[in-house]
N, C-alpha and C positions, 0 to 999 in steps of 0.2 A: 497340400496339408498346411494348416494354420499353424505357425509358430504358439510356442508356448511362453503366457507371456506372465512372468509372478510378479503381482505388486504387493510392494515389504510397506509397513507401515507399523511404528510405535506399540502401537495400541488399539484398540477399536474402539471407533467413534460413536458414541451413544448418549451423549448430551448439548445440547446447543453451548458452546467454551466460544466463540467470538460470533464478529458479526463482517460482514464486506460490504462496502458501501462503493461505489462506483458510477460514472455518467456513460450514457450511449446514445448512438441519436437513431436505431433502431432497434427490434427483437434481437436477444441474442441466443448463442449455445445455450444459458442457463435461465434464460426465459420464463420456463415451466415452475421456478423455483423463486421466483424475484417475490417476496414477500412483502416488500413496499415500494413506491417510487413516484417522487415528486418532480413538476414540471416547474416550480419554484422555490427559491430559496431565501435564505434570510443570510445575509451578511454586514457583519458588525466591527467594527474599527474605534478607535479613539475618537476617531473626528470625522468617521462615516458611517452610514448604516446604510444599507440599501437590502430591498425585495429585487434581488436577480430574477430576470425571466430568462433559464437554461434554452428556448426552446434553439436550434431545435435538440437539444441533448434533452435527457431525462437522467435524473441521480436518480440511483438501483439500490435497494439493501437486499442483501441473501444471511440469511440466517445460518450459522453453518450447519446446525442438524439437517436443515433441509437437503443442503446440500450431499452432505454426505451420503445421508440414504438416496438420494437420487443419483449420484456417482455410484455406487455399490450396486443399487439397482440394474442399472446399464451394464455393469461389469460383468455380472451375475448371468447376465444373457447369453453370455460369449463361453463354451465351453475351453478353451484354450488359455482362462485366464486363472490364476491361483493368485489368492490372498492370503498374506502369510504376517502375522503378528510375530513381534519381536527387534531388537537393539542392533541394527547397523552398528557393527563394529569396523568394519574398515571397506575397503575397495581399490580396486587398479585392473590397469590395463597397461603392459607392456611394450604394445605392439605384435603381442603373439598369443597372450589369453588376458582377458578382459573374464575377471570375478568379483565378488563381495561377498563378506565372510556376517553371515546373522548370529547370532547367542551361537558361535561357536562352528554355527556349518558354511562351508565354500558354496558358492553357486555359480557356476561358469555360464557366460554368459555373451551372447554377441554385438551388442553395446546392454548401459545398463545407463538408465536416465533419473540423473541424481539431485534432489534439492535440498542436501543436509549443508548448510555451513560448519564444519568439524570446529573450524577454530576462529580466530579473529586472522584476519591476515597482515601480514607483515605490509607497512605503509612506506611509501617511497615523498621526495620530497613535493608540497602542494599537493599532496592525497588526506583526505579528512576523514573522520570517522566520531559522528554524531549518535545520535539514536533518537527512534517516535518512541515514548514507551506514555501508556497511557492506561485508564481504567475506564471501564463501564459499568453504569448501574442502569437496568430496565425497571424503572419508578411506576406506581401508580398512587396519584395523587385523590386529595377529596375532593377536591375542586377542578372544575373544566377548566382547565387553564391554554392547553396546546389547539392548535390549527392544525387536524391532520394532512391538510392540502399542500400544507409548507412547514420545510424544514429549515437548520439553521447548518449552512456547511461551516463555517468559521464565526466562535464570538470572542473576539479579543478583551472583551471589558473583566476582564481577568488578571493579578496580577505576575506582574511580569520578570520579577526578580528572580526566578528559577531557569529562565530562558525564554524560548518564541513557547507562548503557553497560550489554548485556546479550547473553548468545550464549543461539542457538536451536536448535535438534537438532532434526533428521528423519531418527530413523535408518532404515532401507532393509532389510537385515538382522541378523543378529546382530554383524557385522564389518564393516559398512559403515554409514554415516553424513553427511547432510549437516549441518554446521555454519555459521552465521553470527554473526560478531562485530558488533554494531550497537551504534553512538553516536548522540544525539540532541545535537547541538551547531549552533554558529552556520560553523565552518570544520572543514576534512578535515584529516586527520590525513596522514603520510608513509607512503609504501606497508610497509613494515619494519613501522610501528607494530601495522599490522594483520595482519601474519604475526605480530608477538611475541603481540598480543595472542587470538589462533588456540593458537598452539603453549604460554603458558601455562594457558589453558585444557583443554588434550588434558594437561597434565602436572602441574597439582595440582588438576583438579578431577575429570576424568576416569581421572586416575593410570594413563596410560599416555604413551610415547614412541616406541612401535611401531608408526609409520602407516607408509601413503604417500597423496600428495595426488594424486587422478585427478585432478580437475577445479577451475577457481577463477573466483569470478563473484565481481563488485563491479558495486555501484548509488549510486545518489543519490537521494534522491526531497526534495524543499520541505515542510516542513513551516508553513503559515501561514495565518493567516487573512484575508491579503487577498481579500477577492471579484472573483475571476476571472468577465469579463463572460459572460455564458452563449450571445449571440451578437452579432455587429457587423454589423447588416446582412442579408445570406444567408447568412453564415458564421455555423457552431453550431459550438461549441468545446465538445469531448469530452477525456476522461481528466482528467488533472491540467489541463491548459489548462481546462477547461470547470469547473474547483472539486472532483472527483471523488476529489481524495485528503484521505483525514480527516484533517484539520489535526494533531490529537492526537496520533494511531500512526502515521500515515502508511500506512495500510491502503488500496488503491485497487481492487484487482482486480474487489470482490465491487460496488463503489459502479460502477464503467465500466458492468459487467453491467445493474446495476439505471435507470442514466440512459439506455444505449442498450434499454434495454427502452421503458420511458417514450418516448423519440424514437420510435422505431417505430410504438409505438400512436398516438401524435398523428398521427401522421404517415399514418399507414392512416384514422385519422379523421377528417382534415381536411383534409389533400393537404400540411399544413404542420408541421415537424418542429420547432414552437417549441414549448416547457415554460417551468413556472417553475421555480426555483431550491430546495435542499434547507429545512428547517424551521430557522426562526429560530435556537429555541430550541437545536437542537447547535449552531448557529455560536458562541453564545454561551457554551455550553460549552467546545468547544475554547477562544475566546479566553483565557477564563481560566484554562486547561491552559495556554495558550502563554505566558500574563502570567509563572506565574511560575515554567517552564522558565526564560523569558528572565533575569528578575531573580533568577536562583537564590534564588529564595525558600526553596525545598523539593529534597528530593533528590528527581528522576525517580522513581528505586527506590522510595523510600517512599509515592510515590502511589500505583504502580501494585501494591505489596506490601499496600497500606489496603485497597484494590479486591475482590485476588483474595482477601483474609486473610478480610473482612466480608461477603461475599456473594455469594450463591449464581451458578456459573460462568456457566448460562443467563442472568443478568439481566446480567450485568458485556458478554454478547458481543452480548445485546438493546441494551445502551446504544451500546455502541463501533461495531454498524450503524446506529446513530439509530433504533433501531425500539422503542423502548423507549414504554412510558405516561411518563406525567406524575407516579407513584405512583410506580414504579417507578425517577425518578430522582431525587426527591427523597429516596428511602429508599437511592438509591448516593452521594449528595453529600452527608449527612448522617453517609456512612462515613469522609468525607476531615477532615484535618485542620482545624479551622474559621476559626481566624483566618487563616492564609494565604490563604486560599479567599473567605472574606469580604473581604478588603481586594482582592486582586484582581478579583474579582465589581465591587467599587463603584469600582472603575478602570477597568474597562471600561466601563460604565454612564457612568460622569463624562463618558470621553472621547468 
């Protein structure tokens, strides 16, 4: 007999509220739902511009409505499965019952797979804690202006006195466009800031003033590298809760996929949905990407401009999933600036 299996969630999902963009270099689990995806890009720096050619990756956007009714969908299939709206109040596992308590009821449970961050976590020394927090306007303009063949994953020609600050473009068709303004800082900006910094953008970079805004999504996402415990007991913490977002970009989509793949297979293998945790050696990476974010050692821009300037697109998006060799990042960290990178590198190590 199928275990019964309840997934709790907020609220229900009935409007498109963000977007995920992500690279692959084939079909994936959400395949059926990839609402756009370009074989090239545009990348933009102070003192570089370059048309990347990803192949063989392809950048993916999923719309989240799509998504959602296609997860519900699938759900839906399965009678063993119960959808339950309402406000996660708490949860634990002893070692002896493993529950979580919704708008007031218990639900005992025999593990219970959680992606809430409750709180900010307490930071030990050489652990940082950034944030992407960013907005989106889905535009259409009067004038053909975009290339829907090619998108823009980074344009730095943005300014930069709020932090690593850069907007992204997925345009849609030739007069329509998603844009996002993102800042890598320690606090949010006023909501104004981030319409001005929308609307100068459509107006000396893209040289037009001729939109309208259909649609507008704003996020948050943690950028840092404290290590978020991978389980407490019967509780396995997935997403961002479970370490799933790359400290560095804040890139999470494609790492959720590949941990709950990972969970599943152990889990078919052993009745027990414990893993270990990702490879040292990018945690180590990102820390020192965060070092000296924090201590503005280095402009954002300029790293990420070193990156895309010196080497080839596939290894830059092989490292940024951790799937990179050991050759292969020694010959990307050899691209970055040295002393800043060395002096952070042995501060981490120190600490």
């Amino acid at each position: 007999m199928d275990k019964k299996i309840l997934l709790v969630d907020k609220d229900e999902k009935k409007v498109n509220d963000r977007t995920w963009c992500f690279w692959e270099t084939k079909p994936g689990l959400f395949e059926e739902v990839i609402y756009r995806k370009w074989k090239k890009v545009w990348f933009h720096g102070e003192n570089f511009s370059g048309l990347l050619d990803l192949e063989p990756y392809e950048y993916k956007m999923i719309r989240s409505i799509d998504f959602y009714d296609y997860c519900i969908s699938l759900v839906s299939m399965h009678k063993n499965f119960e959808i339950l709206y309402g406000n996660v109040e708490s949860m634990n596992s002893d070692g002896r019952d493993t529950f979580l308590v919704v708008d007031g009821k218990t639900f005992a449970a025999s593990y219970i797979f959680n992606s809430i961050v409750f709180e900010r976590p307490k930071l030990k020394k050489n652990e940082y804690w950034l944030l992407q927090h960013f907005k989106g306007w889905l535009i259409e303009t009067d004038e053909k202006i975009f290339d829907p063949s090619q998108a823009t994953l980074m344009d730095f020609r943005v300014d930069q006195s709020q932090g690593t600050t850069f907007v992204y473009t997925m345009p849609l068709t030739e007069n329509r466009a998603l844009l996002e303004y993102t800042i890598f800082s320690s606090s949010l900006l006023q909501s104004r800031e981030y319409d001005e910094g929308l609307k100068n953008y459509l107006r000396n970079i893209l040289k037009t003033t001729n939109y309208q805004v259909i649609e507008e999504e704003t996020g948050i996402i943690p950028m840092t590298n404290f290590r978020f415990p991978l389980q407490m007991g019967n509780i396995v913490n997935i997403g961002t809760a479970g370490g799933q977002t790359k400290p560095s970009s804040g890139y999470t989509f494609r790492f959720i996929q590949k941990h709950a793949e990972a969970i599943v297979k152990q889990l078919t293998l052993t009745g027990k949905p414990f893993i270990s945790g990702n490879k040292k050696r990018f945690h180590f990476y990102d820390s020192v990407l965060l070092n000296i974010l924090h201590n503005n050692k280095l402009q954002g821009s300029d790293i990420f401009t070193a990156l895309f300037k010196k080497n080839e697109p596939r290894h830059v998006l092989r490292f940024l999933d951790n799937e990179s060799s050991l050759g292969e990042e020694l010959k990307i960290i050899s691209s970055l600036p040295t002393g800043p990178f060395l002096r952070a590198a042995l501060q981490q190590l120190v600490g």
